[in-house]
N, CA, C and O atoms as a CHARMM CRD file, in Angstrom:
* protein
*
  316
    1    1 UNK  N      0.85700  -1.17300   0.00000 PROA 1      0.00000
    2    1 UNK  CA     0.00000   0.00000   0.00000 PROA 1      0.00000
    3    1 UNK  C      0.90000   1.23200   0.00000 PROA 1      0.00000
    4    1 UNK  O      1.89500   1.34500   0.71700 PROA 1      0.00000
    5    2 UNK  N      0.48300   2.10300  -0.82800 PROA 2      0.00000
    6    2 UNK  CA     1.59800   3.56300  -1.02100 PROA 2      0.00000
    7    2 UNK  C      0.51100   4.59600  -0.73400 PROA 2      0.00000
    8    2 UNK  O     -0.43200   4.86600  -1.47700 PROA 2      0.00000
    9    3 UNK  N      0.85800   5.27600   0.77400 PROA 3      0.00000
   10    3 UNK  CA     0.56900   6.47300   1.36700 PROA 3      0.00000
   11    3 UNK  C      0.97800   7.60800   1.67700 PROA 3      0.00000
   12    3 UNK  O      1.81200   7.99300   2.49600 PROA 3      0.00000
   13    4 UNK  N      0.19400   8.22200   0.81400 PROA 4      0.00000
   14    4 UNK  CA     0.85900   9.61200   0.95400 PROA 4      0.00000
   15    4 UNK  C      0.17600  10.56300   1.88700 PROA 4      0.00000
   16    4 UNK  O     -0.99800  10.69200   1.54100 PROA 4      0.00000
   17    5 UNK  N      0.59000  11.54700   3.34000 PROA 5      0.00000
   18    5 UNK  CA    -0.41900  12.15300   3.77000 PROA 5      0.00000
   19    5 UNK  C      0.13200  13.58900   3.66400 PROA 5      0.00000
   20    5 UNK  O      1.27800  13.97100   3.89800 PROA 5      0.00000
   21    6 UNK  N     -1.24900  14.50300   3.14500 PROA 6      0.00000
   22    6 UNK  CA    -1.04700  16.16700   3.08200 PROA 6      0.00000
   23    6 UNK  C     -1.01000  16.38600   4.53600 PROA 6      0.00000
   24    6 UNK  O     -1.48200  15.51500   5.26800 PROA 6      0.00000
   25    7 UNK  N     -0.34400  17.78200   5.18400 PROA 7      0.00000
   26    7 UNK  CA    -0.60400  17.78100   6.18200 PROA 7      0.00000
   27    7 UNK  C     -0.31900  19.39800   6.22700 PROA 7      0.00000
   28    7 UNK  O     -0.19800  20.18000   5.28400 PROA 7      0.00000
   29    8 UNK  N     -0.25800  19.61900   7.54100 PROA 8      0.00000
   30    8 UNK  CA     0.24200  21.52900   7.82000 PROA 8      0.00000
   31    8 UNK  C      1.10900  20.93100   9.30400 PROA 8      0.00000
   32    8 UNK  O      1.00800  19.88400   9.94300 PROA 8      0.00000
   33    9 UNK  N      1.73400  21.81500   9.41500 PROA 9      0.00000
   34    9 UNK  CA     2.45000  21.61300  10.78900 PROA 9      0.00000
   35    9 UNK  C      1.67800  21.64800  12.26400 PROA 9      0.00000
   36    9 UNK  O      1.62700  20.83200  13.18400 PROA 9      0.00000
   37   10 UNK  N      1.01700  23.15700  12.03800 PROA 10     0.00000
   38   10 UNK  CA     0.12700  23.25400  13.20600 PROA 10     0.00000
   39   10 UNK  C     -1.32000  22.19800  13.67300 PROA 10     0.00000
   40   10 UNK  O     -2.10300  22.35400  14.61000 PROA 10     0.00000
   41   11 UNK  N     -1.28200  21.28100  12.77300 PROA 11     0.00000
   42   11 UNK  CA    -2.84000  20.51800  12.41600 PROA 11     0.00000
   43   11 UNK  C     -3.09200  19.48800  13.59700 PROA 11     0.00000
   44   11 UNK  O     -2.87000  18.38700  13.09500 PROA 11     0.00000
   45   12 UNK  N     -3.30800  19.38600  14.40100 PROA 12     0.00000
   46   12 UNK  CA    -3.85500  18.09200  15.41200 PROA 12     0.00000
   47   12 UNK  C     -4.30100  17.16700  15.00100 PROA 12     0.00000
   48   12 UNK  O     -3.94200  16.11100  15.52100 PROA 12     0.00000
   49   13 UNK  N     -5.39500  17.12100  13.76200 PROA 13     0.00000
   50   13 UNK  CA    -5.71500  15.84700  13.37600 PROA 13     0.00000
   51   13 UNK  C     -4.98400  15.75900  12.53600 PROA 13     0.00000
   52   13 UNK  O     -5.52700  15.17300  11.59900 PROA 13     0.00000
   53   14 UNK  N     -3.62000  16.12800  12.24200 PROA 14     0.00000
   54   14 UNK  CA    -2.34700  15.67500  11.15900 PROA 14     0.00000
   55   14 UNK  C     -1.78000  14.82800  11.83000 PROA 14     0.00000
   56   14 UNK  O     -1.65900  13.67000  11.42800 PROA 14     0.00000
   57   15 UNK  N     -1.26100  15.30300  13.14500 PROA 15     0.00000
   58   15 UNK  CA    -0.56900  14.66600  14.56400 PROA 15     0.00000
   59   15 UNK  C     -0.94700  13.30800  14.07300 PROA 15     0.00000
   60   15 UNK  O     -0.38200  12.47200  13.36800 PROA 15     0.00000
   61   16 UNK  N     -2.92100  13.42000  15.12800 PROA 16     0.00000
   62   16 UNK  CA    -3.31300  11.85900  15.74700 PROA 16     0.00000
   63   16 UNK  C     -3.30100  10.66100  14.45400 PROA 16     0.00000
   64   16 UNK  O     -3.15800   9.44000  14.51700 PROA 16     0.00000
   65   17 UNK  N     -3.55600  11.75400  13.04900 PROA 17     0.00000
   66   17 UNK  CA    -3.28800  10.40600  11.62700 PROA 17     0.00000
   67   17 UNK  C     -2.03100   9.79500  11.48200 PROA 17     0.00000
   68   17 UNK  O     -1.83500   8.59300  11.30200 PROA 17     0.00000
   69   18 UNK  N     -1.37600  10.49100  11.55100 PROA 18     0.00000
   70   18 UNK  CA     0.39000   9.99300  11.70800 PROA 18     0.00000
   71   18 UNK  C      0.51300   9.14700  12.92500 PROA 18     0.00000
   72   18 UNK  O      0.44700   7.93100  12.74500 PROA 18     0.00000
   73   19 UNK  N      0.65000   9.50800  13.91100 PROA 19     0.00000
   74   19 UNK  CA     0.23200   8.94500  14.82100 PROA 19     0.00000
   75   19 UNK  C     -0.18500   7.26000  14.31500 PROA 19     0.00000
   76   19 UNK  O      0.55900   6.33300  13.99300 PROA 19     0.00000
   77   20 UNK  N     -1.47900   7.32800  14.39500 PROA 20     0.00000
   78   20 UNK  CA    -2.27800   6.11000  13.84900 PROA 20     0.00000
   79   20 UNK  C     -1.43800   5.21700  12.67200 PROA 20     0.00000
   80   20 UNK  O     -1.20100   4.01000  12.62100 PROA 20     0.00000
   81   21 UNK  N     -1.17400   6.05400  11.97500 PROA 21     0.00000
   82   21 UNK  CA    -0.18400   4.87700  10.81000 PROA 21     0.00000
   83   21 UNK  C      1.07500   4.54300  11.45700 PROA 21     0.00000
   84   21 UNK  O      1.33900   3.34500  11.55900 PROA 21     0.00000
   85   22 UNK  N      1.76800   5.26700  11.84000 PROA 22     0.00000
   86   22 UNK  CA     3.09800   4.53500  13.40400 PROA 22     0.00000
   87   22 UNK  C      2.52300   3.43300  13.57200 PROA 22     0.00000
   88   22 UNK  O      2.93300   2.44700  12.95900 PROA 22     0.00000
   89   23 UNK  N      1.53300   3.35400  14.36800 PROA 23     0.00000
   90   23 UNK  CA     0.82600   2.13100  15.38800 PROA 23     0.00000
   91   23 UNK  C      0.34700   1.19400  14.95300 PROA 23     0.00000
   92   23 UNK  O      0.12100   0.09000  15.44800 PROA 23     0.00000
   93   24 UNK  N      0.05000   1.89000  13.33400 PROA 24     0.00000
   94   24 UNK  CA    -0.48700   0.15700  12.51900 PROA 24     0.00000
   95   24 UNK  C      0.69600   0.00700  11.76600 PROA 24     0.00000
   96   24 UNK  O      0.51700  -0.67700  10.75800 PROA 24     0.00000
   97   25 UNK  N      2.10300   0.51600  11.96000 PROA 25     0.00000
   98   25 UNK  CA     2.92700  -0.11600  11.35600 PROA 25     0.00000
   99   25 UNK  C      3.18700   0.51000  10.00400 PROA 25     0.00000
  100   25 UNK  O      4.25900   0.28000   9.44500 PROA 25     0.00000
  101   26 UNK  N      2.15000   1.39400   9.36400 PROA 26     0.00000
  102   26 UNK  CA     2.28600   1.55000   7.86300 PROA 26     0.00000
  103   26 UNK  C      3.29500   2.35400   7.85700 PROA 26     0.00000
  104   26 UNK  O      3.64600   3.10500   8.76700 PROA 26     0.00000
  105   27 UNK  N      3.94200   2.15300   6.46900 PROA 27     0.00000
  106   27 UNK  CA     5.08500   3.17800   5.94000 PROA 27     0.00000
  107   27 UNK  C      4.11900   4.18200   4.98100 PROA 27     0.00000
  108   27 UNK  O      3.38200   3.77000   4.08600 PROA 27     0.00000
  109   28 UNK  N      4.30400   5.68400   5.40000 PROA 28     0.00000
  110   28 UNK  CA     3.88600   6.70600   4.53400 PROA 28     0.00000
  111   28 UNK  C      4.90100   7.69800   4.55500 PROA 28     0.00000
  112   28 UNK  O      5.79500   7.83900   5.39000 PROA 28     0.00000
  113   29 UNK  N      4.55300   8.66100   3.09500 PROA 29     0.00000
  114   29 UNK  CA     5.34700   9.79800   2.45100 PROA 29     0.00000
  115   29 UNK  C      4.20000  10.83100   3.16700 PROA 29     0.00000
  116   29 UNK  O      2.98800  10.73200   2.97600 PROA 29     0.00000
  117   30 UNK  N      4.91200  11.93000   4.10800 PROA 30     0.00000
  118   30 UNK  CA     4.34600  13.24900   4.21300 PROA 30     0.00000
  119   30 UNK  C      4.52800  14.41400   3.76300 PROA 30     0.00000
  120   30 UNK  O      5.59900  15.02200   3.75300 PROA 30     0.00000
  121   31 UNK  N      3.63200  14.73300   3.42000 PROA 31     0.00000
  122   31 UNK  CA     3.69500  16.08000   2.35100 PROA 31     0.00000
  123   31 UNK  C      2.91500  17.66200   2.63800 PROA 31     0.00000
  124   31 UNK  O      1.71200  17.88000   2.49500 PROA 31     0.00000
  125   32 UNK  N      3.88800  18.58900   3.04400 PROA 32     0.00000
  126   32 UNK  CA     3.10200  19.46400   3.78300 PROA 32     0.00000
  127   32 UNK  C      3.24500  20.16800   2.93900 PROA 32     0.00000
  128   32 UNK  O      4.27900  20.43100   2.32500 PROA 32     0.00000
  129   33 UNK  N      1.65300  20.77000   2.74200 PROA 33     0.00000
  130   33 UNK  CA     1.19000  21.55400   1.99900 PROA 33     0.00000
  131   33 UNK  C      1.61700  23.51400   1.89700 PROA 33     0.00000
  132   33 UNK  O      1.57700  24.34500   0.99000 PROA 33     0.00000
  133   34 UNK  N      1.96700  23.54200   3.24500 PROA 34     0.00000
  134   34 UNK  CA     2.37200  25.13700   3.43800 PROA 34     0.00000
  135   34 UNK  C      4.16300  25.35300   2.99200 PROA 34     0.00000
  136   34 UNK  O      4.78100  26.39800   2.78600 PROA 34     0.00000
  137   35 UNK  N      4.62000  23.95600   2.95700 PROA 35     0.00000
  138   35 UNK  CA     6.07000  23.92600   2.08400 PROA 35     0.00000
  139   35 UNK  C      5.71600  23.65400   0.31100 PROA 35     0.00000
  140   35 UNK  O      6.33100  23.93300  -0.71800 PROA 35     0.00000
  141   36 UNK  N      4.84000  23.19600   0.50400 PROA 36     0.00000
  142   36 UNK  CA     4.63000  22.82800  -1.69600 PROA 36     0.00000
  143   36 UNK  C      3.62100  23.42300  -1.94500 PROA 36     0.00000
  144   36 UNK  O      2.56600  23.16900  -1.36300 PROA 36     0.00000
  145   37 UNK  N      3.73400  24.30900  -2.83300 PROA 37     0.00000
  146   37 UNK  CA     2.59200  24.66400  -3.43200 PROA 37     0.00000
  147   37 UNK  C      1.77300  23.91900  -4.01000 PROA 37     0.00000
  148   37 UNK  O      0.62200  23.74600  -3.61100 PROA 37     0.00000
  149   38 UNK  N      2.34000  23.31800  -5.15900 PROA 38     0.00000
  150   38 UNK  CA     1.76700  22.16000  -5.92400 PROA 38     0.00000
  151   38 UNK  C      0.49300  21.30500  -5.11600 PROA 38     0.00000
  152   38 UNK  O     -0.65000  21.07800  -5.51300 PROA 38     0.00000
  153   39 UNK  N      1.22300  20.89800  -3.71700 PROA 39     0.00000
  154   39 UNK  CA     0.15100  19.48100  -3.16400 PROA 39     0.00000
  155   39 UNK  C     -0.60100  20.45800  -2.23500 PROA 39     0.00000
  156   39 UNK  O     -1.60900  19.92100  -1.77500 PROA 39     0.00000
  157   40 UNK  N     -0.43400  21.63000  -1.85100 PROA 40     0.00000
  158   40 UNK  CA    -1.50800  22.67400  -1.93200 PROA 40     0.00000
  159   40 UNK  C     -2.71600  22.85200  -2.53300 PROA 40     0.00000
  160   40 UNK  O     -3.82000  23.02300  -2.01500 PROA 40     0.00000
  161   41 UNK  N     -2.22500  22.76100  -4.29800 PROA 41     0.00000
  162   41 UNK  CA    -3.34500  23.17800  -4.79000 PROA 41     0.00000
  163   41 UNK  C     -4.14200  21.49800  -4.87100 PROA 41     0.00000
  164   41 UNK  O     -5.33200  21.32400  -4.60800 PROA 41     0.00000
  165   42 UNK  N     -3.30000  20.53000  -5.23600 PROA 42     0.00000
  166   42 UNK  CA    -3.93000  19.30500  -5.30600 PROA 42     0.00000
  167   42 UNK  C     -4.59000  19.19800  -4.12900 PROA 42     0.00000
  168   42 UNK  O     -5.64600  18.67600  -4.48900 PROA 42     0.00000
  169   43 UNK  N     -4.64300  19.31500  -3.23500 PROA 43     0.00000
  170   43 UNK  CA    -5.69800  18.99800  -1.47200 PROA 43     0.00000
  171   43 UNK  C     -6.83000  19.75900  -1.89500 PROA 43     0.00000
  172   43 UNK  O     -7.94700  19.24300  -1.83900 PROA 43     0.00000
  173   44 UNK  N     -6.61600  21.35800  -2.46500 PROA 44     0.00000
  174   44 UNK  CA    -7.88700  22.08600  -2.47300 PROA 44     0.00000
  175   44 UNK  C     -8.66300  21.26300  -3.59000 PROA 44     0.00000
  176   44 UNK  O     -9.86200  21.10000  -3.36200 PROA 44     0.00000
  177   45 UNK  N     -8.09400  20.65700  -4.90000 PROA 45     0.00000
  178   45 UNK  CA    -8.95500  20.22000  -5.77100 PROA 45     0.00000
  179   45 UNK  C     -9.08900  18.92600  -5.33500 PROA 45     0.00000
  180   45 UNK  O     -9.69600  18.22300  -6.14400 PROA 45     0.00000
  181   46 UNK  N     -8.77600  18.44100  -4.46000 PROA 46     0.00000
  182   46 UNK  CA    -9.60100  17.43600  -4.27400 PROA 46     0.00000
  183   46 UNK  C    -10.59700  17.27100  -3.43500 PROA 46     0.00000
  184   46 UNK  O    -11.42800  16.36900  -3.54400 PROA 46     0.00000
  185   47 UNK  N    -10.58200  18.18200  -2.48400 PROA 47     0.00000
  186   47 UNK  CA   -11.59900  18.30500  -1.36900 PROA 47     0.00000
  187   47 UNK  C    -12.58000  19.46500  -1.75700 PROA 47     0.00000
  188   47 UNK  O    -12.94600  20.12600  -0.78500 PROA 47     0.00000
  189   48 UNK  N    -13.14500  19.90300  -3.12300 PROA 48     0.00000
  190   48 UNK  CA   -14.22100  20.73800  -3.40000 PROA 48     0.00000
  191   48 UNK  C    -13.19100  22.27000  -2.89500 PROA 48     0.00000
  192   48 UNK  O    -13.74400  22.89200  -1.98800 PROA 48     0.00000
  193   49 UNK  N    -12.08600  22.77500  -3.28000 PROA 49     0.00000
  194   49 UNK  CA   -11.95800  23.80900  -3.14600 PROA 49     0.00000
  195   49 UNK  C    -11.57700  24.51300  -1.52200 PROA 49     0.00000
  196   49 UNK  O    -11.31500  25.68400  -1.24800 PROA 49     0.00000
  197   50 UNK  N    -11.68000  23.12200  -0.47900 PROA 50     0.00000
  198   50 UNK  CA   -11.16100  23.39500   0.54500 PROA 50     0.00000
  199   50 UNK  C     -9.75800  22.81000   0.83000 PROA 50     0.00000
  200   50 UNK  O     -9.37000  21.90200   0.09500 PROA 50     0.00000
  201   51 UNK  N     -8.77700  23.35100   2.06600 PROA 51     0.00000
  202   51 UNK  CA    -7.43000  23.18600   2.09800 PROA 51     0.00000
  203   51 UNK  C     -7.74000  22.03700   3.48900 PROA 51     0.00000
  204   51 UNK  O     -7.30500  22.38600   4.58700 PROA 51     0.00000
  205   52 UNK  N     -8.49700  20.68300   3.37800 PROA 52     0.00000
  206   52 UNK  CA    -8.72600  20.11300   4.56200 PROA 52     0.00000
  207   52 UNK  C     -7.25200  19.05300   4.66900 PROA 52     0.00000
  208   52 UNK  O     -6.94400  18.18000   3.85800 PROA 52     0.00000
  209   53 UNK  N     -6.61700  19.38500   5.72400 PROA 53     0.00000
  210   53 UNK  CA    -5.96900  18.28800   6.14000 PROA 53     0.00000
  211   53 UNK  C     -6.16400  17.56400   7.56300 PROA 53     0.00000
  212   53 UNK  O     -6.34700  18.24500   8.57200 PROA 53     0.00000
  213   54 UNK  N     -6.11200  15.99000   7.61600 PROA 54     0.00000
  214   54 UNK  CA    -4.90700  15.61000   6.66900 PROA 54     0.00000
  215   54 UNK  C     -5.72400  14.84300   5.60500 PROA 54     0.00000
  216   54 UNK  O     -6.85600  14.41000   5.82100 PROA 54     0.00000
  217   55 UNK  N     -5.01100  14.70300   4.36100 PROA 55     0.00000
  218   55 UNK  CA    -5.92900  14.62000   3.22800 PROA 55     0.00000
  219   55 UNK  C     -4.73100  13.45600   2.95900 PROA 55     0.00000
  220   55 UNK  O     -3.50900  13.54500   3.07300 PROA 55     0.00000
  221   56 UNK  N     -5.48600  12.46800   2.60400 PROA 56     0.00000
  222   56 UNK  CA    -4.82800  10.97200   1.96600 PROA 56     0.00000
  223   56 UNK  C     -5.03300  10.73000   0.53300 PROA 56     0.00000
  224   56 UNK  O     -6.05300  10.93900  -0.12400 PROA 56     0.00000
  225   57 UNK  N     -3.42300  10.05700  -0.01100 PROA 57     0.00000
  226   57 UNK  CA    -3.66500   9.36200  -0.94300 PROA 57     0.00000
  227   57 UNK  C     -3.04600   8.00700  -0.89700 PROA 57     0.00000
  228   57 UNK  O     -1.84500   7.73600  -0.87400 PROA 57     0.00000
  229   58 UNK  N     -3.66900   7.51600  -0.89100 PROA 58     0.00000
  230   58 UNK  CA    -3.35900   5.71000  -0.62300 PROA 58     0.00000
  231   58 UNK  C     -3.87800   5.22300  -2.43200 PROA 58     0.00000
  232   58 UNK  O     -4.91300   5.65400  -2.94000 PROA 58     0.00000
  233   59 UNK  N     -3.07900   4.44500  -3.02300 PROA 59     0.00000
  234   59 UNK  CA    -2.31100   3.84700  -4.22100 PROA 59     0.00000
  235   59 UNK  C     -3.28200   4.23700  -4.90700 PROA 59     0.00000
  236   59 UNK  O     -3.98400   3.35600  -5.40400 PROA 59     0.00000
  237   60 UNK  N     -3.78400   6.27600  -5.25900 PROA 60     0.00000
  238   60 UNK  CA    -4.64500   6.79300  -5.66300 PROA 60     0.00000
  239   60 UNK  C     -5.75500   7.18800  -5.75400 PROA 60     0.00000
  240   60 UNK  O     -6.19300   7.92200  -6.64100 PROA 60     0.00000
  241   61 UNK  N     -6.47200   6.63100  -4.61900 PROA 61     0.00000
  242   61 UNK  CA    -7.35400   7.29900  -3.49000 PROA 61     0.00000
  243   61 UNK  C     -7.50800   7.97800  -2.54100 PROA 61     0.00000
  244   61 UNK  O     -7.26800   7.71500  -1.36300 PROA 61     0.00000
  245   62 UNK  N     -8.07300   9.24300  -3.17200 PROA 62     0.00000
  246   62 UNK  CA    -7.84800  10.44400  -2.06000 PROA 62     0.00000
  247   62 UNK  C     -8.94400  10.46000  -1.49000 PROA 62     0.00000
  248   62 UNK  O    -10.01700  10.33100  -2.07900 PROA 62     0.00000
  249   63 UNK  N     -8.74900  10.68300   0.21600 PROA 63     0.00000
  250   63 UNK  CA    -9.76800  11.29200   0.70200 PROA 63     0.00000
  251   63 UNK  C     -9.56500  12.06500   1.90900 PROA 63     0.00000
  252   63 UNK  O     -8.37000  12.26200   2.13000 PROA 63     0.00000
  253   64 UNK  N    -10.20000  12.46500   2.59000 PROA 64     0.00000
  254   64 UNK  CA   -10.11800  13.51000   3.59200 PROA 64     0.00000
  255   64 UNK  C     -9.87800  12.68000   4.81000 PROA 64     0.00000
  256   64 UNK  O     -9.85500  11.50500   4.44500 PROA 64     0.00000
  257   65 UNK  N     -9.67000  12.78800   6.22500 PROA 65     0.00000
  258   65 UNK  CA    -9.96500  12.82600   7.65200 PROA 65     0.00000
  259   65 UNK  C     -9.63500  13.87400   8.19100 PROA 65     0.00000
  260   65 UNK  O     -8.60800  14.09700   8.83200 PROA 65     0.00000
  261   66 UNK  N    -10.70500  14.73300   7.89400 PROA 66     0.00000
  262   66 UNK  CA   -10.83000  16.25900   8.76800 PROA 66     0.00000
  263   66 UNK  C    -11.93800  15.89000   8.95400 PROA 66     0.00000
  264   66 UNK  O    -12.54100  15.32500   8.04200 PROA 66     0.00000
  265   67 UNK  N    -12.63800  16.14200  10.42400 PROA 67     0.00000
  266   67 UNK  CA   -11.77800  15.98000  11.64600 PROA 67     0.00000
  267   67 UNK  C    -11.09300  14.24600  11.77100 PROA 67     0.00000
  268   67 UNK  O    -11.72000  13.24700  11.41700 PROA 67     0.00000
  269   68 UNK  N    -10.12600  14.24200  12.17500 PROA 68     0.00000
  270   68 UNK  CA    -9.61000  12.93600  12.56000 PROA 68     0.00000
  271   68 UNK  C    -10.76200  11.69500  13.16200 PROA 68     0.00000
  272   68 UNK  O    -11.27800  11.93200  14.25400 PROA 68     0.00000
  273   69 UNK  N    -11.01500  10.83100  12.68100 PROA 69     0.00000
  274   69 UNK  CA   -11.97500   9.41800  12.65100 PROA 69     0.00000
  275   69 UNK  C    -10.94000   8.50300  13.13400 PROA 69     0.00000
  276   69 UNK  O     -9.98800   8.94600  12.49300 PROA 69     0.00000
  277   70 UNK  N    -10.54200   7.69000  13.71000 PROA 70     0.00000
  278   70 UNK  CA    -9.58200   6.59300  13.68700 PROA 70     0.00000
  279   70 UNK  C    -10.22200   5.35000  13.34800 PROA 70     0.00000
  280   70 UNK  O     -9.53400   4.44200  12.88100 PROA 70     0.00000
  281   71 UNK  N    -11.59300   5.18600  13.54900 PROA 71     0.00000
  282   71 UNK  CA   -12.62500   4.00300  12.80200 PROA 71     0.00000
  283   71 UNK  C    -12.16500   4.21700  11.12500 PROA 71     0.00000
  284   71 UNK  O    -11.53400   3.50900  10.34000 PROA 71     0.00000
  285   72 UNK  N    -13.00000   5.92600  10.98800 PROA 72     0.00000
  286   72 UNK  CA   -13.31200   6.15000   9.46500 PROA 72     0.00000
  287   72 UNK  C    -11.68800   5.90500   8.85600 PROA 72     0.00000
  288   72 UNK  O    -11.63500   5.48600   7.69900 PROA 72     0.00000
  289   73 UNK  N    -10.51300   6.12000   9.49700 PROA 73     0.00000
  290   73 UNK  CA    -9.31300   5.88300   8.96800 PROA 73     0.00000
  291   73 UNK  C     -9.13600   4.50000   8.51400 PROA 73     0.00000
  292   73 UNK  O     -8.89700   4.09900   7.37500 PROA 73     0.00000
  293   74 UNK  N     -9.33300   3.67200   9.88100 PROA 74     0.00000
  294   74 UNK  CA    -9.18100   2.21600   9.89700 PROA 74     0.00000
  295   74 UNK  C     -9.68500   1.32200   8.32800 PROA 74     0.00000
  296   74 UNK  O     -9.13700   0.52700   7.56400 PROA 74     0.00000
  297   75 UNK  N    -11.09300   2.03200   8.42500 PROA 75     0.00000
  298   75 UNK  CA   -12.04500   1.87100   7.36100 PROA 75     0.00000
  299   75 UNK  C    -12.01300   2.03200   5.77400 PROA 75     0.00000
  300   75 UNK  O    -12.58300   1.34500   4.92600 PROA 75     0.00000
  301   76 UNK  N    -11.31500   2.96200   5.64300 PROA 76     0.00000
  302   76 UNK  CA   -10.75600   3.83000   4.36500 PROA 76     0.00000
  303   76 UNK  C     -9.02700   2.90700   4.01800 PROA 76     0.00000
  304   76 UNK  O     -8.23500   3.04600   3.08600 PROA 76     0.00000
  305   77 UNK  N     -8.99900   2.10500   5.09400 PROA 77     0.00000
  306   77 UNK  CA    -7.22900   1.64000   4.97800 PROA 77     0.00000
  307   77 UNK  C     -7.78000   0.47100   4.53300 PROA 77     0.00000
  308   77 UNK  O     -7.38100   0.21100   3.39800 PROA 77     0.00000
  309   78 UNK  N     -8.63800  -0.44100   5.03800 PROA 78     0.00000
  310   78 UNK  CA    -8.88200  -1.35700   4.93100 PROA 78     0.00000
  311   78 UNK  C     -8.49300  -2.20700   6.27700 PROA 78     0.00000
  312   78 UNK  O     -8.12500  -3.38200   6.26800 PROA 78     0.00000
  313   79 UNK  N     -8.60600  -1.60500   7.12200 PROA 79     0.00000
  314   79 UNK  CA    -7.61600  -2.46500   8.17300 PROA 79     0.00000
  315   79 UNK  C     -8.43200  -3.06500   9.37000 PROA 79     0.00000
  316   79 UNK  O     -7.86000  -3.72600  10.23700 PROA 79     0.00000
């Protein structure tokens, strides 16, 4: 599985998602959005024009956990 998570520095539910992939072991690429423009604008177009993090792409499925879910995460991982 190849995970990529958007994030911002100041974000809490950036923290507890990271966090959560530590604990299940997964290996992910983090990508903060207030350093790249680029995956900036990709978060806003993928979330309808909002900057929600932390915003996932797992082996090309993007989706949101704003606010942080650790079920809806679990769920979305497959795990």
């Amino acid at each position: 599985m190849n995970i990529r998570i958007y994030t911002t520095s100041w974000c809490g539910d950036c923290r507890r998602a990271k966090r959560f992939l530590e604990e299940h072991k997964l290996a992910f690429e983090e990508i903060d959005i207030e350093e790249d423009l680029r995956a900036a604008k990709f978060v806003k177009i993928a979330n309808n024009g909002k900057r929600k993090v932390p915003t996932f792409d797992v082996d090309g499925r993007v989706f949101s956990c704003s606010p942080f879910d650790a079920q809806d995460l679990k769920q979305q991982l497959g795990l």
